[in-house]
C-alpha positions in Angstrom: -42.2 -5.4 -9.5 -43.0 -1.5 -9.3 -40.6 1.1 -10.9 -40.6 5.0 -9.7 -39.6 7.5 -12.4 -37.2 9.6 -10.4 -38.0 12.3 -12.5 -41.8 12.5 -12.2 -42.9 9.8 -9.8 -44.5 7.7 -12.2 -45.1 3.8 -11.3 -44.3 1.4 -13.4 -46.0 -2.1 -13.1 -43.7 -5.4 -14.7 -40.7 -6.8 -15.1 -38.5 -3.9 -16.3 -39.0 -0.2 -16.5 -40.2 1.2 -19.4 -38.3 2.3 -22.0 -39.2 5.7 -21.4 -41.6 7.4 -18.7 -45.2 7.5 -20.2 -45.7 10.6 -18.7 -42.7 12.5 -18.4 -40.6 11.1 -21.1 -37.7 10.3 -19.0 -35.5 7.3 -20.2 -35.4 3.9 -18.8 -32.4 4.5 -16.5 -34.2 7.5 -14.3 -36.6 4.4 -12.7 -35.8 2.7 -9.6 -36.9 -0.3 -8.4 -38.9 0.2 -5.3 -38.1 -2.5 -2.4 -40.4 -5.2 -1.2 -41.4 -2.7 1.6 -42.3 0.6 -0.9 -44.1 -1.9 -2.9 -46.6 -3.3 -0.6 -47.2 0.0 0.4 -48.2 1.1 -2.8 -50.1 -2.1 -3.4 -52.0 -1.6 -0.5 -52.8 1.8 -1.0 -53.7 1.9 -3.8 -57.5 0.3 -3.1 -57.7 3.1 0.1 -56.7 6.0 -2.9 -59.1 5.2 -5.2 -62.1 5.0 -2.6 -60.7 8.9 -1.7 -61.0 9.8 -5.2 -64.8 8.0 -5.5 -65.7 9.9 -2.1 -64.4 13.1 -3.6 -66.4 12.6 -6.7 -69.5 11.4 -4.8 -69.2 14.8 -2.4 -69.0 16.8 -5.9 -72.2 15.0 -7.0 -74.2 15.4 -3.7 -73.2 19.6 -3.6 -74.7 20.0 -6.8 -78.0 17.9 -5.7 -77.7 20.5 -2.9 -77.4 23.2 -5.1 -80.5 22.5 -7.1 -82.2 22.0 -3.6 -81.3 25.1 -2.9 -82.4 26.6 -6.1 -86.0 24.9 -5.7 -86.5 26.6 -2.5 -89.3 24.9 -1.2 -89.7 25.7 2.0 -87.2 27.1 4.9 -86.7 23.3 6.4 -85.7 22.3 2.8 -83.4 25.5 2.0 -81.4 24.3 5.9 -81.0 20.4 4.7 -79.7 21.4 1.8 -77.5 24.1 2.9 -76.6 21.7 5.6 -75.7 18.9 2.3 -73.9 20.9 0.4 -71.5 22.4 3.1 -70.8 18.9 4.7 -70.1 17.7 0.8 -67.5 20.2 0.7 -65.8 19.7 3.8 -65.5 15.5 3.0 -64.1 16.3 -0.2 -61.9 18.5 1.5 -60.7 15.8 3.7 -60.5 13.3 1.4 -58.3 15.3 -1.0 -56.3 16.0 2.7 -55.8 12.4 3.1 -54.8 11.9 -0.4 -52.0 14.6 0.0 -51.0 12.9 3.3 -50.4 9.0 1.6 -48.4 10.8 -1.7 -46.4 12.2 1.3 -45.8 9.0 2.6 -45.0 7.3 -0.8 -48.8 5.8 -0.2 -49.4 6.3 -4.1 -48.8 4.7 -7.0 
């Protein structure tokens, strides 16, 4: 079963709510059970969320490759792939935080 905090959003994974929020402190009476519906929602989002958050952090790796490309400064050709890298990095992990927005939204987290 999966329990919101309807103080803070939290999910709760088990049988019962928690005593109290883990993150907001809230007691065991703020949570709500979601319905069968909300939960496979969650469920299945919550594979699709965490590939958004790897793809954010990969982006993040691959503009600071970029950077040091830049840096290095080769040749002209280089300096344009790189420049290329770094601004296409920036606009994914800008989408992908986008998307992320989008499913909390839509109660797609959790």
């Amino acid at each position: 079963m999966l329990w919101r905090c309807g103080v803070c959003g939290y999910i709760h994974d088990g049988e019962q709510p928690p005593e109290k929020c883990p993150k907001c402190g809230a007691p065991r009476e703020k949570f709500v059970q979601l319905d069968d519906e909300q939960a496979q929602l969650v469920t299945r989002s919550r594979f699709s969320n965490s590939l958004h958050v790897r793809l954010i952090e990969l982006a993040r790796k691959m503009e600071a490759l970029a950077e040091e490309g830049i840096k290095d400064n080769l040749d002209p050709g280089c300096v344009v792939v790189f420049k290329a890298a770094r601004e296409q990095a920036r606009v994914l992990a800008q989408m992908a935080k986008a998307e992320i927005q989008t499913h909390i939204s839509k109660g797609k987290w959790g």
